[in-house]
C-alpha positions in Angstrom: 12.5 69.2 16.0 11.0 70.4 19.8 14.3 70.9 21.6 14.0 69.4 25.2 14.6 71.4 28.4 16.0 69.7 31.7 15.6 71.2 34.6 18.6 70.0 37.6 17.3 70.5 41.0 20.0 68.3 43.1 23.1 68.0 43.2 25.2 66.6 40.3 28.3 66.9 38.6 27.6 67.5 34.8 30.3 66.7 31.5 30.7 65.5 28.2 31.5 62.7 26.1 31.2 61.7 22.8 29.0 64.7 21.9 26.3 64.2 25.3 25.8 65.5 28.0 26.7 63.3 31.1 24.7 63.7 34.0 26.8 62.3 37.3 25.1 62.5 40.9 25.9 62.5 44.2 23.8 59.9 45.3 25.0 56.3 45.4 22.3 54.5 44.2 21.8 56.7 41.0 23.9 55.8 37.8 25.4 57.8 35.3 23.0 59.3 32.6 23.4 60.5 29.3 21.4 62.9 27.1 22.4 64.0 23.2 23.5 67.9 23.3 21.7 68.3 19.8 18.3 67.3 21.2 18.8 70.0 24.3 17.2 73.4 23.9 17.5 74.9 27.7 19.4 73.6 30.5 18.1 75.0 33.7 20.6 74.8 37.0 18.6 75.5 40.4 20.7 73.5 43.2 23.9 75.5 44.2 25.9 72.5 44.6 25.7 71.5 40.7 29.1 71.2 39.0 29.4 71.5 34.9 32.5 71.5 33.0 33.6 73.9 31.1 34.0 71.7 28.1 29.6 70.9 28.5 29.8 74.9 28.5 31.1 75.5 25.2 29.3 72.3 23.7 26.2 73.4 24.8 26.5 77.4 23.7 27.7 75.9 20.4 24.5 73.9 20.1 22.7 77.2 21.1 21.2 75.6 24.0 20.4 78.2 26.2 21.9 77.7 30.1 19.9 78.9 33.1 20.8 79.1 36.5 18.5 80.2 39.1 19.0 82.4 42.5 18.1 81.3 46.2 14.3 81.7 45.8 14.9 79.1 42.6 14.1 81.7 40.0 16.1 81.9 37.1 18.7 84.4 37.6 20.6 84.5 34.6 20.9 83.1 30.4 24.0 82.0 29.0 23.9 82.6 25.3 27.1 82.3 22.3 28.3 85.8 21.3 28.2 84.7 17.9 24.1 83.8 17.3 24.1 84.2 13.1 26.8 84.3 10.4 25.5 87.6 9.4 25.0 89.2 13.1 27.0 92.3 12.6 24.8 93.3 9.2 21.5 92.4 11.3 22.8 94.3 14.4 23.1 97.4 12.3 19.6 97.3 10.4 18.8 96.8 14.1 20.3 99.9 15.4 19.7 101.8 12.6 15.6 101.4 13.0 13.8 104.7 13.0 11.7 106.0 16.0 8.7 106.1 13.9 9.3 102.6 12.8 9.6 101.0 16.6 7.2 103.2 17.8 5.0 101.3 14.5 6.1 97.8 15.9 5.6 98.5 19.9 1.8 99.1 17.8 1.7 95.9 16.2 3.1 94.2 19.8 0.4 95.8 22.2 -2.2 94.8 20.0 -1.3 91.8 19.2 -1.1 91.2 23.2 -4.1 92.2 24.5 -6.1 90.6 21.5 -4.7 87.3 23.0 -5.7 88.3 26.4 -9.1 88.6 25.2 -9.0 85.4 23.5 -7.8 83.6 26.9 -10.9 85.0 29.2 -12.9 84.3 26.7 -11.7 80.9 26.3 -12.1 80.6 30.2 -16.0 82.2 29.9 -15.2 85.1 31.1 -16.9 88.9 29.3 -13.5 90.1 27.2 -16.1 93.0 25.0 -13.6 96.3 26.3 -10.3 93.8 25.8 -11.2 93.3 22.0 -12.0 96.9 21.7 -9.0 98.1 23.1 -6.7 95.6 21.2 -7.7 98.0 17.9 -7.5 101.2 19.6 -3.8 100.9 20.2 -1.8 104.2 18.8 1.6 104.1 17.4 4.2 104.0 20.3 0.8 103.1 22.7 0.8 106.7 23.3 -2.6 105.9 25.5 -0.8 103.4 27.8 -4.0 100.9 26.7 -0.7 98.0 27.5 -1.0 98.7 31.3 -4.7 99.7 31.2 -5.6 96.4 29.8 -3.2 93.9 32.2 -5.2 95.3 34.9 -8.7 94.4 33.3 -7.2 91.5 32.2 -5.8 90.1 35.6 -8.5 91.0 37.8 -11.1 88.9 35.4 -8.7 86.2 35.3 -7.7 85.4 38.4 -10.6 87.1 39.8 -11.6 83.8 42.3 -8.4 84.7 44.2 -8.2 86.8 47.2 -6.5 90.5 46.8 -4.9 89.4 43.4 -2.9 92.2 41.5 -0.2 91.1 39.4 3.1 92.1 41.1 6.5 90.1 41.3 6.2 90.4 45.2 2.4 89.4 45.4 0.0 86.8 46.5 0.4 83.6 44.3 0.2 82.6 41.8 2.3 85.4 40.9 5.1 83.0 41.9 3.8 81.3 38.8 3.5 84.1 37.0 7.2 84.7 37.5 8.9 81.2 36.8 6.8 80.7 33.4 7.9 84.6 32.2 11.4 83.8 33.5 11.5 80.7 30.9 9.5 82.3 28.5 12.0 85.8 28.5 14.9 82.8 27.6 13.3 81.2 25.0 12.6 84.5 23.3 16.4 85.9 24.3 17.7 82.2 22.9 15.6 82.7 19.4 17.0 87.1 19.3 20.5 85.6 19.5 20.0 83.1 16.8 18.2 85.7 14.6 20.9 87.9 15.0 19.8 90.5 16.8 20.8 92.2 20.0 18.5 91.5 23.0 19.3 94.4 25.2 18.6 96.8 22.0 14.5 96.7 22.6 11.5 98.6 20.5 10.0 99.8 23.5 11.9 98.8 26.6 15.0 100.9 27.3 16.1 100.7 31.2 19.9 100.7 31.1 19.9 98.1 33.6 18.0 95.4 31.7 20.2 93.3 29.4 17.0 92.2 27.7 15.1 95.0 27.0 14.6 93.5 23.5 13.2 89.8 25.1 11.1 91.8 27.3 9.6 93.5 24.3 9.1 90.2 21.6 7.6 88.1 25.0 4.3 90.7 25.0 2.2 88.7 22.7 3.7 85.4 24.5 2.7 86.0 28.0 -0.7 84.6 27.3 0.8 81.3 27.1 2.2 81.1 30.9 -1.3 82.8 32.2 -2.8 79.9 30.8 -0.9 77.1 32.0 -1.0 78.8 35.5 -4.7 79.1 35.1 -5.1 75.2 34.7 -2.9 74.8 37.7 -4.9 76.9 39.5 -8.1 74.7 38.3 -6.0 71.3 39.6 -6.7 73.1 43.5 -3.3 71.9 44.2 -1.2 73.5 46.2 0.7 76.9 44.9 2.3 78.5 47.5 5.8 77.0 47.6 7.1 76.1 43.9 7.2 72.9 43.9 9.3 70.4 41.6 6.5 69.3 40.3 5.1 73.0 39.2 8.5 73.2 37.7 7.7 70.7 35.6 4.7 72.2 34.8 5.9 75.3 33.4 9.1 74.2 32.1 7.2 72.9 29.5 6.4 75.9 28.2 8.7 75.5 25.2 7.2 72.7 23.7 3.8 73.7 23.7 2.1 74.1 20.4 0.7 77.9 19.3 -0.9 78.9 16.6 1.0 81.6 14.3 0.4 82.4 10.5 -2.3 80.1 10.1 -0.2 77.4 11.1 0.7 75.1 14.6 3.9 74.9 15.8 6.1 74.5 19.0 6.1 78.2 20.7 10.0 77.7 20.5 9.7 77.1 17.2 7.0 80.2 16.7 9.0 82.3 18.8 12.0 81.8 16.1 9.5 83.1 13.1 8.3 85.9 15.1 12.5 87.2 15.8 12.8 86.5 12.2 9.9 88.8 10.9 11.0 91.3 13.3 14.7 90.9 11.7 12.6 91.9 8.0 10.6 94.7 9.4 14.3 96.2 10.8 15.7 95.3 7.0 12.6 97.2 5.2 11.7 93.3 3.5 8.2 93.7 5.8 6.2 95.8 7.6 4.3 93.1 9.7 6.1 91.3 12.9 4.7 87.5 13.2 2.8 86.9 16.7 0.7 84.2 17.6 -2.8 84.0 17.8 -4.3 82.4 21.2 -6.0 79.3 20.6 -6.5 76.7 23.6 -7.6 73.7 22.0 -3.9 72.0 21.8 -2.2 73.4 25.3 -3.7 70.4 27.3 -2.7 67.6 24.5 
């Protein structure tokens, strides 16, 4: 079942009863509203002035629906996730911890080039030349001792976004890097929310080791992912509406990341649902079951449906 995600930009004074969540708000003529907590998947909190109970709190962490807030420039800020994520998380956690250098360095490998093959398969898909992208994805050494990862994001982005004006992909740029940055926000969640429930540490990464990141292992699993938020930005970009303030409306747009369907193992599914399978058959390769991590494969025939 596609989880939904709601997204609470006004004020409003969230609770529970009888197993939903109860949405209260401030204004007069609005009346009371409730959603069942076992259809919710992510729960994103921008205004400051929202109020939710702590009993919604533990209802919600026990349904493993992931909580967002968001920070005064309405990005998300910070995940809310159960300490408990799988009935065997201490045995997983120590296959996890107990991986072998040669082993990440083997699955950082698999990750790059699973990444940039997608990229190619976007600017293709967009009719745009992606010959050294495609070459590149099978030159990736173990550990991506030749940096090809950071080589290719900046052939990739200057090709894709190449109609805008002194594009470079940088959290502080010209948009629609403020794009950019919502839809990996959301997307770094869903792929923290499916870690937890897979039983795995999120701040434990492959790859990504800065002791100041908490998600070091989300930042890793999203590579192959990214492709997903590129290309909804990229048909946002094609609508000519307006991007530089992010709207409620482009909220919408992106926070519908989750549900959109991917293609992974020769099969379609909701990327929450793929992002699941690909935490799950990085949980094997940590318990020596398999070698290969599950990561989609970029297809754009279903993202508009």
């Amino acid at each position: 079942m596609i989880k939904r995600t709601l997204f609470f930009g006004n004020p409003a004074y969230l609770s529970t009863r009888n197993e939903q969540l109860v949405v209260n708000f401030l204004e007069e003529d609005k009346k009371e509203a409730t959603i069942p907590i076992e259809d919710l998947g992510y729960v994103v909190l921008e205004d400051p002035q929202i109020t939710i109970t702590n009993g919604l709190i533990m209802k919600l962490v026990q349904n493993k629906t992931a909580i967002i807030t968001c920070d005064k420039q309405h990005l998300p800020c910070s995940l809310l996730q159960p300490l408990v994520g799988h009935s065997e998380q201490t045995e997983r956690m120590r296959y996890q911890l107990n991986a072998s250098l040669p082993l990440k360095k083997n699955l950082w490998q698999q990750t790059i080039s699973a990444k940039i093959y997608n990229q190619a398969l976007h600017l293709e898909s967009r009719g745009k030349n992606a010959i050294k992208l495609k070459r590149w994805s099978s030159d990736v050494k173990s550990g991506d001792t030749g940096n090809l990862e950071a080589i290719a994001a900046a052939h990739y982005f200057q090709n894709l976004f190449s109609e805008v004006n002194n594009f470079s992909r940088n959290q502080k740029g010209v948009p629609p890097n403020n794009l950019l940055n919502y839809g990996y926000a959301i997307l770094r969640a869903v792929v923290a929310r499916a870690l937890v429930s897979s039983g795995l540490l999120p701040s434990v990464g492959i790859f990504h080791r800065n002791k100041y990141n908490a998600f070091c292992l989300a930042d890793d699993v999203m590579e192959p992912y990214r492709i997903y938020v590129d290309a909804v930005v990229y048909d946002i970009l094609e609508t000519g509406c307006n991007i530089e303030e992010l709207s409620t409306k482009l909220k919408t747009e992106l926070l519908l990341i989750p549900a959109l369907d991917v293609y992974l193992d020769d099969k379609w599914s909701p990327l929450m649902n793929a992002v699941s399978r690909t935490t799950s058959s990085l949980y094997d390769c940590f318990l020596g079951a398999n070698r290969k991590v599950l990561y989609p494969e970029f297809n754009r025939s279903r993202l508009s449906e």
